[in-house]
N, CA, C and O atoms as a GROMACS GRO file, in nm:
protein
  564
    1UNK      N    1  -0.661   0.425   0.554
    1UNK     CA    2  -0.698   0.563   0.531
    1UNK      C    3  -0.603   0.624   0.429
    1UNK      O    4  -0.482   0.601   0.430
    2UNK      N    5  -0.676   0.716   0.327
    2UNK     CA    6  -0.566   0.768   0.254
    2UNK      C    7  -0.624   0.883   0.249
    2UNK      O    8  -0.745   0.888   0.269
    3UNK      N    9  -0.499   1.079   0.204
    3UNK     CA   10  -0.579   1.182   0.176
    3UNK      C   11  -0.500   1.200   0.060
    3UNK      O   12  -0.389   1.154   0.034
    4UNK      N   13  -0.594   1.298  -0.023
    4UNK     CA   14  -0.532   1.307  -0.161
    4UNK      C   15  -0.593   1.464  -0.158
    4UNK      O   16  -0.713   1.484  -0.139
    5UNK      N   17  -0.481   1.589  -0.183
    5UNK     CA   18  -0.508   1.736  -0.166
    5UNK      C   19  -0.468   1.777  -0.327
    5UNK      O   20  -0.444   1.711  -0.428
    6UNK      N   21  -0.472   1.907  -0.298
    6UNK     CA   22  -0.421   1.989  -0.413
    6UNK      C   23  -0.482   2.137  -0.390
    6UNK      O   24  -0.595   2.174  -0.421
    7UNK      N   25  -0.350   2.235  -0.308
    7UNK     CA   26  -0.366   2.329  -0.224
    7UNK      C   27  -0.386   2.487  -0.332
    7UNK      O   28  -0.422   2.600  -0.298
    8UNK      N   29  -0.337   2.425  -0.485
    8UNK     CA   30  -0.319   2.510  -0.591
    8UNK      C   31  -0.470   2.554  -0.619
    8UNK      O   32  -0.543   2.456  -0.602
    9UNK      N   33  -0.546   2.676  -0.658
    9UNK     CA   34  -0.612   2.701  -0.772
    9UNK      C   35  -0.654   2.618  -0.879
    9UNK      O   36  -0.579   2.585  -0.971
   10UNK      N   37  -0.784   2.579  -0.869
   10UNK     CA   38  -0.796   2.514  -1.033
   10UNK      C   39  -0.944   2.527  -1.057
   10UNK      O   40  -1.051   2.522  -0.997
   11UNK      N   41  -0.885   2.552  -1.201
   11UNK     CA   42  -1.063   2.550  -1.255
   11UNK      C   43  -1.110   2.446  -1.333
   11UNK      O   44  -1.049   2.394  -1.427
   12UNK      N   45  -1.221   2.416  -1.290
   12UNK     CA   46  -1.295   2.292  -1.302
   12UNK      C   47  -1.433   2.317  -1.400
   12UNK      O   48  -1.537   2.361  -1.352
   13UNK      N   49  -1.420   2.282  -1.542
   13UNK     CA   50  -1.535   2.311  -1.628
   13UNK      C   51  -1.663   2.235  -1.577
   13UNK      O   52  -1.634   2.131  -1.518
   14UNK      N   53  -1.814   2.265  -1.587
   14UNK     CA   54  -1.946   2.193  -1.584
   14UNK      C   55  -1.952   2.051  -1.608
   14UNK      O   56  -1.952   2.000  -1.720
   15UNK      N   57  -1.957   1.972  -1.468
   15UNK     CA   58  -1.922   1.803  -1.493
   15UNK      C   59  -1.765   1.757  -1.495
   15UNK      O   60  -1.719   1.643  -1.506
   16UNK      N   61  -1.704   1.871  -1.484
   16UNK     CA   62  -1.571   1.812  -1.461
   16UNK      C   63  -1.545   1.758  -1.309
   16UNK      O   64  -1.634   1.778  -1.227
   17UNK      N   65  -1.413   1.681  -1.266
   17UNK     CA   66  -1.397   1.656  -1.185
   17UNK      C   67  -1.246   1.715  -1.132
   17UNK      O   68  -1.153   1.751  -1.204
   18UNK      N   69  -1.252   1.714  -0.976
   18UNK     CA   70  -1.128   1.790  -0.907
   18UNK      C   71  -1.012   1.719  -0.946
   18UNK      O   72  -1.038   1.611  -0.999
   19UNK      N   73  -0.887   1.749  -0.934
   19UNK     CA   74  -0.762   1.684  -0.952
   19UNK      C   75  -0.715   1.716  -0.838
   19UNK      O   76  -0.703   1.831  -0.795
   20UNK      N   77  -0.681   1.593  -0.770
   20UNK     CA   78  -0.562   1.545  -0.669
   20UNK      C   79  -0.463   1.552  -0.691
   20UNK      O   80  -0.442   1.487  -0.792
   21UNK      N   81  -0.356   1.607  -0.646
   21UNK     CA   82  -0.200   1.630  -0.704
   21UNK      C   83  -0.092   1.606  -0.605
   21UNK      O   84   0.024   1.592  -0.645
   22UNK      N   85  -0.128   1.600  -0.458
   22UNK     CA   86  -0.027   1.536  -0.365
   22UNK      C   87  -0.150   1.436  -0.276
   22UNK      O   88  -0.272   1.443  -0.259
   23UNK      N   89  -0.046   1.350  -0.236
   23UNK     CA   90  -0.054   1.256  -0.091
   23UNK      C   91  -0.029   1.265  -0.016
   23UNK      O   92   0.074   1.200   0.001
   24UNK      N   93  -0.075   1.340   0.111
   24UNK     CA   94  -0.017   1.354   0.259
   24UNK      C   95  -0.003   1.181   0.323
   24UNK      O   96   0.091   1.129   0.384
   25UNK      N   97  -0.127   1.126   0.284
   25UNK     CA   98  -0.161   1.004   0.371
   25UNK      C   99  -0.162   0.908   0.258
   25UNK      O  100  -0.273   0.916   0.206
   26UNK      N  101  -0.100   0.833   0.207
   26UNK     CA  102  -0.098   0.726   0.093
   26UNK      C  103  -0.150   0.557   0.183
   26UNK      O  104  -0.101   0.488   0.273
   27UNK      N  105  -0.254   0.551   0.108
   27UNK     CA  106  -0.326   0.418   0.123
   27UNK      C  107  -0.280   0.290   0.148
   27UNK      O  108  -0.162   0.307   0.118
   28UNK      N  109  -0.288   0.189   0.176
   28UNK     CA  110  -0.231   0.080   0.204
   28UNK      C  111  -0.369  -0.028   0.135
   28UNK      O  112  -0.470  -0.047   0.202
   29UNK      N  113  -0.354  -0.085   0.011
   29UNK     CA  114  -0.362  -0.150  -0.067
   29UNK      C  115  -0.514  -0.174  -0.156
   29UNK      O  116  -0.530  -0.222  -0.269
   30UNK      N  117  -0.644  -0.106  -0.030
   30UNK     CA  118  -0.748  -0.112  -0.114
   30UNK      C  119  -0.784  -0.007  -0.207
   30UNK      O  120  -0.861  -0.023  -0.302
   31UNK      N  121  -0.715   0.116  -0.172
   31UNK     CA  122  -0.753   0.262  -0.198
   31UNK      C  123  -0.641   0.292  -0.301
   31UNK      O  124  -0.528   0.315  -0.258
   32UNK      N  125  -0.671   0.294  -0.455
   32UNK     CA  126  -0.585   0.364  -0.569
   32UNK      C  127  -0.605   0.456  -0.649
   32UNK      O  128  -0.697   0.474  -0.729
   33UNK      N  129  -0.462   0.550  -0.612
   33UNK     CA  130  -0.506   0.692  -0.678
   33UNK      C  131  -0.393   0.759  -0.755
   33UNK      O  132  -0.283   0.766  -0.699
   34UNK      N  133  -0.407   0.806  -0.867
   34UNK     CA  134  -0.257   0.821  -0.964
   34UNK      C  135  -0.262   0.989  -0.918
   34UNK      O  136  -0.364   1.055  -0.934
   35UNK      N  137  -0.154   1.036  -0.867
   35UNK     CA  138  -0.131   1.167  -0.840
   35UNK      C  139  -0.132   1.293  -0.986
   35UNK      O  140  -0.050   1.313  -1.076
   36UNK      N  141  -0.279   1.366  -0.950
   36UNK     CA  142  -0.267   1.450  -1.097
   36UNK      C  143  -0.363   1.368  -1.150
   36UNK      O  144  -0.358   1.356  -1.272
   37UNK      N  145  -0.454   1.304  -1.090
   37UNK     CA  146  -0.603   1.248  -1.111
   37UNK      C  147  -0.695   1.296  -1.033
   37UNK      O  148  -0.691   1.332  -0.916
   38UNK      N  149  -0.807   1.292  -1.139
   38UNK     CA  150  -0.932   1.315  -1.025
   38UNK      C  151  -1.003   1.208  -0.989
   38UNK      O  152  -1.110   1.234  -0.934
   39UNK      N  153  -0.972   1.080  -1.007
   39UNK     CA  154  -1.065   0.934  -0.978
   39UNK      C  155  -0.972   0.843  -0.893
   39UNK      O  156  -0.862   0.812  -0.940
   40UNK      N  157  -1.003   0.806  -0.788
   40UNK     CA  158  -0.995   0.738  -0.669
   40UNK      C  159  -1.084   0.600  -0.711
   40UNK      O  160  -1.206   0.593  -0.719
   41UNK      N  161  -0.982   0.491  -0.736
   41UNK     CA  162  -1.044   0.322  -0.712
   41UNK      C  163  -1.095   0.283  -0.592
   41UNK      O  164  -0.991   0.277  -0.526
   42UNK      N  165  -1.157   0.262  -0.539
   42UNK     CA  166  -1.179   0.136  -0.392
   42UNK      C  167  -1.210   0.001  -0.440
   42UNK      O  168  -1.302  -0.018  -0.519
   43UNK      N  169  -1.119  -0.118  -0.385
   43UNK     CA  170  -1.182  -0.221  -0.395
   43UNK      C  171  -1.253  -0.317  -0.310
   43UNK      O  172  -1.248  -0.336  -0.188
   44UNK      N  173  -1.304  -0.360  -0.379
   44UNK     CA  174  -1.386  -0.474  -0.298
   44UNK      C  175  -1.342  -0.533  -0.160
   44UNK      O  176  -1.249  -0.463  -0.119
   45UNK      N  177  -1.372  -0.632  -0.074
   45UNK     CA  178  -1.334  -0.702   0.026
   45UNK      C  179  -1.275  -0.841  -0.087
   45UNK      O  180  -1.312  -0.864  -0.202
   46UNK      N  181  -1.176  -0.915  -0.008
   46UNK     CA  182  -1.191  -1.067  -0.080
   46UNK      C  183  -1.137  -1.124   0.023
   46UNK      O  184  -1.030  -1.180   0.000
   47UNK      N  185  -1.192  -1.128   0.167
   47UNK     CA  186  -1.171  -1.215   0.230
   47UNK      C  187  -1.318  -1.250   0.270
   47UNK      O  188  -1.347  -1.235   0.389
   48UNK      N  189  -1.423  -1.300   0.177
   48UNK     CA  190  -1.578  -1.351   0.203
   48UNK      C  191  -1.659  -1.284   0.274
   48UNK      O  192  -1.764  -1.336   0.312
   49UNK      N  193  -1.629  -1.171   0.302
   49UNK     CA  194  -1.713  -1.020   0.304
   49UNK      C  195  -1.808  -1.006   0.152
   49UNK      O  196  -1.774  -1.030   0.036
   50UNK      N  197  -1.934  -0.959   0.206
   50UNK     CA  198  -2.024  -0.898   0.082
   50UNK      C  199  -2.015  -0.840   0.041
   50UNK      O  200  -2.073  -0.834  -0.067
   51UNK      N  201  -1.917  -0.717   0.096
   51UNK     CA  202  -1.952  -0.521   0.121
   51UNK      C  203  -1.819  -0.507   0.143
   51UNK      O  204  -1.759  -0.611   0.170
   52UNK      N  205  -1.724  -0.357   0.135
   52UNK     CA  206  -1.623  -0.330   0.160
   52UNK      C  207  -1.711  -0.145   0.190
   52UNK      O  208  -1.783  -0.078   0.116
   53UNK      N  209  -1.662  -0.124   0.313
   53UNK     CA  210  -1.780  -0.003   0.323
   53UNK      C  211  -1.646   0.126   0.362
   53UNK      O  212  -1.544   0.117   0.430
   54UNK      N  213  -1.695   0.219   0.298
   54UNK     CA  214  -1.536   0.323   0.287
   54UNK      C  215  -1.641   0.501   0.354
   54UNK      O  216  -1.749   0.546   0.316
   55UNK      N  217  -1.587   0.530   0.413
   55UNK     CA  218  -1.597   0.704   0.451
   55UNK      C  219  -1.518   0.762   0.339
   55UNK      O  220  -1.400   0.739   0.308
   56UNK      N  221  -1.616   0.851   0.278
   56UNK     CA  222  -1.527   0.967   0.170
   56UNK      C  223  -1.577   1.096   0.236
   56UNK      O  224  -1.695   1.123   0.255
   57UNK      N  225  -1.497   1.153   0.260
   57UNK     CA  226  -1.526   1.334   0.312
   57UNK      C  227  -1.400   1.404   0.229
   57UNK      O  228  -1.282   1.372   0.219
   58UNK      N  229  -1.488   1.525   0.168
   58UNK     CA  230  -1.402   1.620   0.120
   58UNK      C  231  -1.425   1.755   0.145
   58UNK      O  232  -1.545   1.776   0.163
   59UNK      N  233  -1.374   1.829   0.150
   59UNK     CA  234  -1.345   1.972   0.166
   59UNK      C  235  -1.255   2.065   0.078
   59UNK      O  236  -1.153   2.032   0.017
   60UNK      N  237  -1.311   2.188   0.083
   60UNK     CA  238  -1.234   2.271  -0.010
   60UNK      C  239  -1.312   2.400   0.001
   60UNK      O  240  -1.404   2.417   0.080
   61UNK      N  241  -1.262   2.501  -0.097
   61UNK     CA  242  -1.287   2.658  -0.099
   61UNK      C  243  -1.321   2.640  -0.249
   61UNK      O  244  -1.251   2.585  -0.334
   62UNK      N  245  -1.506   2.726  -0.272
   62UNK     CA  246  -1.521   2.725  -0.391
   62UNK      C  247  -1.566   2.870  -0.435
   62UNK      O  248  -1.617   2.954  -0.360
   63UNK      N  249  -1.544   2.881  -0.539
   63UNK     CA  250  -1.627   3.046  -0.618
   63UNK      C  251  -1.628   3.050  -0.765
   63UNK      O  252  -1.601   2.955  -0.838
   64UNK      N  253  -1.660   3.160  -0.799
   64UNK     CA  254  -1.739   3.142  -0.926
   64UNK      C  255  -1.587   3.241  -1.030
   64UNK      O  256  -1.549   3.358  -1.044
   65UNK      N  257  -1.558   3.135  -1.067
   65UNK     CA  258  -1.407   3.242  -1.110
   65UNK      C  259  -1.491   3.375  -1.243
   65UNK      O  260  -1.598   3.383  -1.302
   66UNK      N  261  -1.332   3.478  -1.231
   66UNK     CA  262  -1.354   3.570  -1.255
   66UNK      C  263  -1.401   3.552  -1.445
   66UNK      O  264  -1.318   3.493  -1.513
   67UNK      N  265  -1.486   3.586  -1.491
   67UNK     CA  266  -1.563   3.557  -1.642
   67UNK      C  267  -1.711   3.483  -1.596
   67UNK      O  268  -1.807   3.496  -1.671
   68UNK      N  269  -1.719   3.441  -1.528
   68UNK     CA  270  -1.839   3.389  -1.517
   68UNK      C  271  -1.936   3.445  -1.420
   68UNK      O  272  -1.883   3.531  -1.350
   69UNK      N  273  -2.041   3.427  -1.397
   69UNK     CA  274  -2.155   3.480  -1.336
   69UNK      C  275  -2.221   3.464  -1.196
   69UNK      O  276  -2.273   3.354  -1.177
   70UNK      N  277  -2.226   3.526  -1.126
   70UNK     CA  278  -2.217   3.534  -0.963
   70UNK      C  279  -2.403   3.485  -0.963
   70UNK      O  280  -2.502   3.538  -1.014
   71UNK      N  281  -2.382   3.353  -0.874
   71UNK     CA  282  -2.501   3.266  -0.880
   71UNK      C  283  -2.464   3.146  -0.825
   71UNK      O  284  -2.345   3.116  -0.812
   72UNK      N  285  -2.581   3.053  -0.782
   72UNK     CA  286  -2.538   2.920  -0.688
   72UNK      C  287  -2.456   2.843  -0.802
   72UNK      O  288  -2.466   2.837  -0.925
   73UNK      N  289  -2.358   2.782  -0.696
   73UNK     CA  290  -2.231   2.708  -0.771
   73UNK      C  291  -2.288   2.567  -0.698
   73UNK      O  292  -2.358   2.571  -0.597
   74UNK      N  293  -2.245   2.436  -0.768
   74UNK     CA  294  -2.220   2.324  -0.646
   74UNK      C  295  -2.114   2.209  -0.708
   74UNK      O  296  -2.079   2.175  -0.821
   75UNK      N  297  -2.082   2.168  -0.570
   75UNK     CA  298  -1.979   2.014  -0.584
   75UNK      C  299  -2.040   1.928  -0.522
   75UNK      O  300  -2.133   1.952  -0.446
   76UNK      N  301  -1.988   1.798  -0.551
   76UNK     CA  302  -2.045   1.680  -0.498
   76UNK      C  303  -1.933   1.528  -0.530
   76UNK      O  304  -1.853   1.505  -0.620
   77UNK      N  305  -1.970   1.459  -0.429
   77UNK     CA  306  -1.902   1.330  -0.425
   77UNK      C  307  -2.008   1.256  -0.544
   77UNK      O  308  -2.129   1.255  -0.568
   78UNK      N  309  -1.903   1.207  -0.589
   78UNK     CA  310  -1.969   1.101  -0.759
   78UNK      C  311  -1.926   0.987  -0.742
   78UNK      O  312  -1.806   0.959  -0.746
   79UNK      N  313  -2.035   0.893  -0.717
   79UNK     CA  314  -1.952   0.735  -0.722
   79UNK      C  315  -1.998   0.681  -0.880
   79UNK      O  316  -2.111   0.683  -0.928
   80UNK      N  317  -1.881   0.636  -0.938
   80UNK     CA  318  -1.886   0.618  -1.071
   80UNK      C  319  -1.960   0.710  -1.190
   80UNK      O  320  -2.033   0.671  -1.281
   81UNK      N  321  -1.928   0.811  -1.165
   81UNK     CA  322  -1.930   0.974  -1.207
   81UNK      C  323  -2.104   0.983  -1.211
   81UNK      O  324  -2.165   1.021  -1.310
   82UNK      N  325  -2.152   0.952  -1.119
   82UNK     CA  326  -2.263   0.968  -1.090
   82UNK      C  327  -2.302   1.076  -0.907
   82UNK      O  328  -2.331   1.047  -0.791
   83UNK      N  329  -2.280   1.180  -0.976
   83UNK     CA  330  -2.292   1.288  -0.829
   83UNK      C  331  -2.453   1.258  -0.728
   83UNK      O  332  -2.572   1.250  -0.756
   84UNK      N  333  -2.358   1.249  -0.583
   84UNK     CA  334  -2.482   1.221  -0.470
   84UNK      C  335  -2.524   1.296  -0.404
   84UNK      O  336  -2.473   1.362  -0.314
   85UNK      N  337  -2.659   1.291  -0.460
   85UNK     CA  338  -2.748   1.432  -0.325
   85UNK      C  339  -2.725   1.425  -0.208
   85UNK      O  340  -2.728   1.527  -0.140
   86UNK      N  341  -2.695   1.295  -0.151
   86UNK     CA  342  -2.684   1.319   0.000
   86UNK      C  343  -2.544   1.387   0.004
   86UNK      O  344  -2.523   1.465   0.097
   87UNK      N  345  -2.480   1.373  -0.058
   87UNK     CA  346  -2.288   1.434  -0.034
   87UNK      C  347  -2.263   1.613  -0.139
   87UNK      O  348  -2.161   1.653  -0.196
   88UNK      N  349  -2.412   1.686  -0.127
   88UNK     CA  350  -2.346   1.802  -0.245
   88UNK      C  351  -2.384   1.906  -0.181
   88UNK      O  352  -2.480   1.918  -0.105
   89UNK      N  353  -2.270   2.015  -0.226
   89UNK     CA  354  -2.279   2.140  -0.147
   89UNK      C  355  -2.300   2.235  -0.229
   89UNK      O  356  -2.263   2.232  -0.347
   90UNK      N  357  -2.355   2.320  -0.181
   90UNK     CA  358  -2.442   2.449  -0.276
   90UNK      C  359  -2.433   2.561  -0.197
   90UNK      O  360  -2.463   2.564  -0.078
   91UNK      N  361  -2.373   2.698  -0.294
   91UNK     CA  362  -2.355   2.792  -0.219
   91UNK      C  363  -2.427   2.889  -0.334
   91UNK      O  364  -2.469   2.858  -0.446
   92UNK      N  365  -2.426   3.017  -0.266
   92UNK     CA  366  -2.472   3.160  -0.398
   92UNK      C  367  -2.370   3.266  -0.352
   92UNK      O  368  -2.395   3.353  -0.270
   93UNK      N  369  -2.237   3.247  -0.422
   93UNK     CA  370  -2.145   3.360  -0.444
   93UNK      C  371  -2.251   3.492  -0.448
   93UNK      O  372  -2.373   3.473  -0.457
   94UNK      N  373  -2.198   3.613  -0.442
   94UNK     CA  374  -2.271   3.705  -0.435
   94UNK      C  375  -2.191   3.784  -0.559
   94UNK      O  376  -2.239   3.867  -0.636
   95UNK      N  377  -2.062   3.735  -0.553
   95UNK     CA  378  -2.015   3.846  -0.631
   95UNK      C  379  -1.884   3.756  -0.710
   95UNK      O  380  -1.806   3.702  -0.632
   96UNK      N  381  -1.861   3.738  -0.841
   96UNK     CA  382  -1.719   3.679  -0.897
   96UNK      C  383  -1.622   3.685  -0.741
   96UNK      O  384  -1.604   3.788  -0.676
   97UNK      N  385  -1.556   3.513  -0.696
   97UNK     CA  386  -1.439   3.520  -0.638
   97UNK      C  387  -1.502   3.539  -0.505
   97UNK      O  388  -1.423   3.570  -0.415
   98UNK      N  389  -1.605   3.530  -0.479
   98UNK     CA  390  -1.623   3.557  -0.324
   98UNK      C  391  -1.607   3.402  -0.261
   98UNK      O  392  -1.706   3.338  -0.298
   99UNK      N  393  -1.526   3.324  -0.186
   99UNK     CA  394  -1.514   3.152  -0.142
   99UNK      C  395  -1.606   3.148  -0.022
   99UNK      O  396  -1.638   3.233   0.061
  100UNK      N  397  -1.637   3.031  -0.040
  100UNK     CA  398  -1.694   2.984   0.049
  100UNK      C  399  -1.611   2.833   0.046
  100UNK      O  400  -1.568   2.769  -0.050
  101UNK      N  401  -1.607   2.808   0.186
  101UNK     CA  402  -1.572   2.669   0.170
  101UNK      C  403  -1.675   2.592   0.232
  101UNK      O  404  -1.763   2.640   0.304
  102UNK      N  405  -1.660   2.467   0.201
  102UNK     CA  406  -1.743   2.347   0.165
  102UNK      C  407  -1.702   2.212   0.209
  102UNK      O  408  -1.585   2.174   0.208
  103UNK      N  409  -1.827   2.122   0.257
  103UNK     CA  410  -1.751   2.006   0.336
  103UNK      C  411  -1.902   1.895   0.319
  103UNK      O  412  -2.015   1.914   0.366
  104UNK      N  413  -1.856   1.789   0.240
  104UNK     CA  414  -1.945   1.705   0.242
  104UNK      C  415  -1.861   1.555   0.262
  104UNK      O  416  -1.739   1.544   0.250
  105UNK      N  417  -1.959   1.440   0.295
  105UNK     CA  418  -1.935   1.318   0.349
  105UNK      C  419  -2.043   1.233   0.292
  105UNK      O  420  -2.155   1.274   0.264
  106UNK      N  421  -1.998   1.107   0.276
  106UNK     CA  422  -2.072   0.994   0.227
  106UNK      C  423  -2.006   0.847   0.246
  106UNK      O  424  -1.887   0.825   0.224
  107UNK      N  425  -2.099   0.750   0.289
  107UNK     CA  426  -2.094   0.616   0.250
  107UNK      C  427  -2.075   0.544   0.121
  107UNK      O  428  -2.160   0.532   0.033
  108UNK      N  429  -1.947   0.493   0.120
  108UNK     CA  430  -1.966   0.406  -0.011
  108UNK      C  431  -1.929   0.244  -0.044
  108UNK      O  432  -1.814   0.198  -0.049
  109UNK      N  433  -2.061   0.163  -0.066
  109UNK     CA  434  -1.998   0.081  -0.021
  109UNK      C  435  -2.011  -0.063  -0.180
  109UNK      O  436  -2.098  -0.089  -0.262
  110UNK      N  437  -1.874  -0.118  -0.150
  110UNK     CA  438  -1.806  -0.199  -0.277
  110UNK      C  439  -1.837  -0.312  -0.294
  110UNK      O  440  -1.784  -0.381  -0.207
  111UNK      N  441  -1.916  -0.388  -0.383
  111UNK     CA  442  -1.962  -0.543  -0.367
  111UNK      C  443  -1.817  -0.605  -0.392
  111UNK      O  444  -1.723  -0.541  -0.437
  112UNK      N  445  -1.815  -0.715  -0.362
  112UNK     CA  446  -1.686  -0.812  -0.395
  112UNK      C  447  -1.656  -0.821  -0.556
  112UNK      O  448  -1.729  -0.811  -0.654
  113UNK      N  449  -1.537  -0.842  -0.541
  113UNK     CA  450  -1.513  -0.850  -0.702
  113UNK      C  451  -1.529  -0.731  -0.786
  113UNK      O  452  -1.472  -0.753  -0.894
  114UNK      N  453  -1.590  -0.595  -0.782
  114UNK     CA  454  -1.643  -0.516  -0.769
  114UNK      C  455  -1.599  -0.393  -0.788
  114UNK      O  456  -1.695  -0.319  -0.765
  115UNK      N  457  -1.481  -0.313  -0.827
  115UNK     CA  458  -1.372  -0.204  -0.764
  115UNK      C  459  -1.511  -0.098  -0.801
  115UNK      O  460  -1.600  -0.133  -0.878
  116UNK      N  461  -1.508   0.041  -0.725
  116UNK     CA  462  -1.579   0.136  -0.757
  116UNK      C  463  -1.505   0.273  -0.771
  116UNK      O  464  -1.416   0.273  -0.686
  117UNK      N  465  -1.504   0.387  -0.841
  117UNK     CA  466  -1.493   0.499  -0.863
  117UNK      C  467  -1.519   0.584  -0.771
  117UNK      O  468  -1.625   0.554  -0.716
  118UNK      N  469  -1.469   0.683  -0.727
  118UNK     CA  470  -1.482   0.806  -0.657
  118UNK      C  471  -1.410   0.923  -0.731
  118UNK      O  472  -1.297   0.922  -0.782
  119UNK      N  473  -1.517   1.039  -0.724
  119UNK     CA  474  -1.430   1.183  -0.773
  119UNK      C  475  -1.530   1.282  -0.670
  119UNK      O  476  -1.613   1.256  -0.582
  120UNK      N  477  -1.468   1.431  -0.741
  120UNK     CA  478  -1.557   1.543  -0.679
  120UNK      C  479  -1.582   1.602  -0.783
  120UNK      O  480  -1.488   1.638  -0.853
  121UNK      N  481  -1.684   1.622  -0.814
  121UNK     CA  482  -1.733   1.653  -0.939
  121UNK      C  483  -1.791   1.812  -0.930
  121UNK      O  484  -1.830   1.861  -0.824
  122UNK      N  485  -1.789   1.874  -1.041
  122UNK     CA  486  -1.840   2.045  -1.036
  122UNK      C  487  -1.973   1.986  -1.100
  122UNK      O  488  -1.964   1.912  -1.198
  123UNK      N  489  -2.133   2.028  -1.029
  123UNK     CA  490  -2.232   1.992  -1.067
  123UNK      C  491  -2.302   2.089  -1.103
  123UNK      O  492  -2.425   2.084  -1.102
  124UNK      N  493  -2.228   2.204  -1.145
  124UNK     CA  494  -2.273   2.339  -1.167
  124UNK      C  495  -2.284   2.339  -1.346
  124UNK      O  496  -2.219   2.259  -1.414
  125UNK      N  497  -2.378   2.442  -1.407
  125UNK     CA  498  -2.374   2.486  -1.517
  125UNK      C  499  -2.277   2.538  -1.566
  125UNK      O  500  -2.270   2.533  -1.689
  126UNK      N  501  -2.158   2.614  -1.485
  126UNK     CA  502  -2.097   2.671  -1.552
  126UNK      C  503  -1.928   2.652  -1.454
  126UNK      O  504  -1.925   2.629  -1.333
  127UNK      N  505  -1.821   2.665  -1.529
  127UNK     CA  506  -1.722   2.626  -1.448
  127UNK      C  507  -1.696   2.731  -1.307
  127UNK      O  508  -1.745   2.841  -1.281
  128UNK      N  509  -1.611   2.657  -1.240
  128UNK     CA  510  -1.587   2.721  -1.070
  128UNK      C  511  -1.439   2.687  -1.043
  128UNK      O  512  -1.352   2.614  -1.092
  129UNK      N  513  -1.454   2.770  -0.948
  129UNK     CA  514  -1.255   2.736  -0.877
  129UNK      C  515  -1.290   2.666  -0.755
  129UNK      O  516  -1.379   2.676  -0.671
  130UNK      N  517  -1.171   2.577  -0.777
  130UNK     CA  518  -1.131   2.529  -0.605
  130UNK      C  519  -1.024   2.537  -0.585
  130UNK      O  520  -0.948   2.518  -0.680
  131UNK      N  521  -0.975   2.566  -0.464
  131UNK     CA  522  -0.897   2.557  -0.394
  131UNK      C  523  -0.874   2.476  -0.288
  131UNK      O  524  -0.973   2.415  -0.249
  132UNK      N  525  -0.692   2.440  -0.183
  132UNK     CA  526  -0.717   2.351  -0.069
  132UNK      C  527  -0.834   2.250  -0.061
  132UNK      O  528  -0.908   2.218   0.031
  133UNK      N  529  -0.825   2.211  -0.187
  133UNK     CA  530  -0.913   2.039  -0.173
  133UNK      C  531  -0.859   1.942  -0.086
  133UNK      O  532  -0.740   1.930  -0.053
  134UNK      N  533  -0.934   1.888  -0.058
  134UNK     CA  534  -0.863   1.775   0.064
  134UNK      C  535  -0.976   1.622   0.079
  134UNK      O  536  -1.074   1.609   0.152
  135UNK      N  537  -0.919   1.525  -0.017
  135UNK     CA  538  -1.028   1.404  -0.016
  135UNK      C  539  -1.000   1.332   0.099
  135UNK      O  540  -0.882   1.347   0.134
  136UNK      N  541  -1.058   1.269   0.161
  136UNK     CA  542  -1.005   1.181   0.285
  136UNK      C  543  -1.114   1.057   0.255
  136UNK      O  544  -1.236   1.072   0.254
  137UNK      N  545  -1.059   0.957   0.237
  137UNK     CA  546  -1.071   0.805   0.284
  137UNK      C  547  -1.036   0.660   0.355
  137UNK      O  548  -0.936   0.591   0.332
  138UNK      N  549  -1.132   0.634   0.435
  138UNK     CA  550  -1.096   0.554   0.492
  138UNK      C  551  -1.194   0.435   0.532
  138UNK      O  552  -1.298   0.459   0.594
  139UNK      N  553  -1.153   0.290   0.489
  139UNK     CA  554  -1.222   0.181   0.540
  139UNK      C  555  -1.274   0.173   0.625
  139UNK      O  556  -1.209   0.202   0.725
  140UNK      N  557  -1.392   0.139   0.642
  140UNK     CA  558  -1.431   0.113   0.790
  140UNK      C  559  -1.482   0.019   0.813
  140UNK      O  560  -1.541   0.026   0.920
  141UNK      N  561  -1.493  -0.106   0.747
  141UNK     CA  562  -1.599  -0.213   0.739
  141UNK      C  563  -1.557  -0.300   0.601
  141UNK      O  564  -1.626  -0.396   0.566
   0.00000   0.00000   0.00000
């Protein structure tokens, strides 16, 4: 299991992805993540496993920072910067700066040989803030 946060303010342009900036929980050898990144490696199994199957859940506080336009915002888990409907959250600020926080989860799973990508991606038109991000992963299979 590893978590990768970043409790600061940040704004995240259209298609950008979140930045991780501390490690509460640092990984033990399948899970790699450079602190002050937004992309998370998983690798494969290589002990004759097909699949290496990982839980990603993230959470955080989002809104529509102040210059931009009060309207549905969304984030989402991206495996290989490809954002997943089953893992995206969608809110409608009412007003610049109003948060809502947000909590999505997904399956992801790694063929052998294989390493795959993870981020949190802003799937919105226009940029947004987050705050208290918090990625959590962990092997399960």
């Amino acid at each position: 299991m590893a978590q990768y946060t970043n409790v600061f303010v940040q704004q995240i342009a259209a298609n950008g992805n979140a930045v991780f900036s501390e490690t509460p929980v640092p990984a033990k050898g399948c899970i790699y993540h450079r602190e002050g990144s937004g992309v998370v490696q998983l690798s494969g199994p290589s002990n004759g496993q097909c699949f290496a199957r990982y839980l990603v859940i993230f959470n955080g506080n989002i809104a529509v920072p102040a210059g931009g336009t009060a309207g549905a915002i969304s984030i989402a888990i991206a495996i290989e910067g490809e954002a997943q409907g089953d893992a995206t959250a969608t809110v409608t600020p009412a007003a610049v700066s109003d948060e809502f926080n947000v909590s999505v989860a997904t399956f992801v799973l790694v063929p052998r040989g294989k390493p795959a990508t993870v981020s949190v991606k802003n799937i919105s038109t226009q940029a947004i803030e987050l705050q208290n991000a918090s990625l959590i992963i962990t092997r399960v299979a």
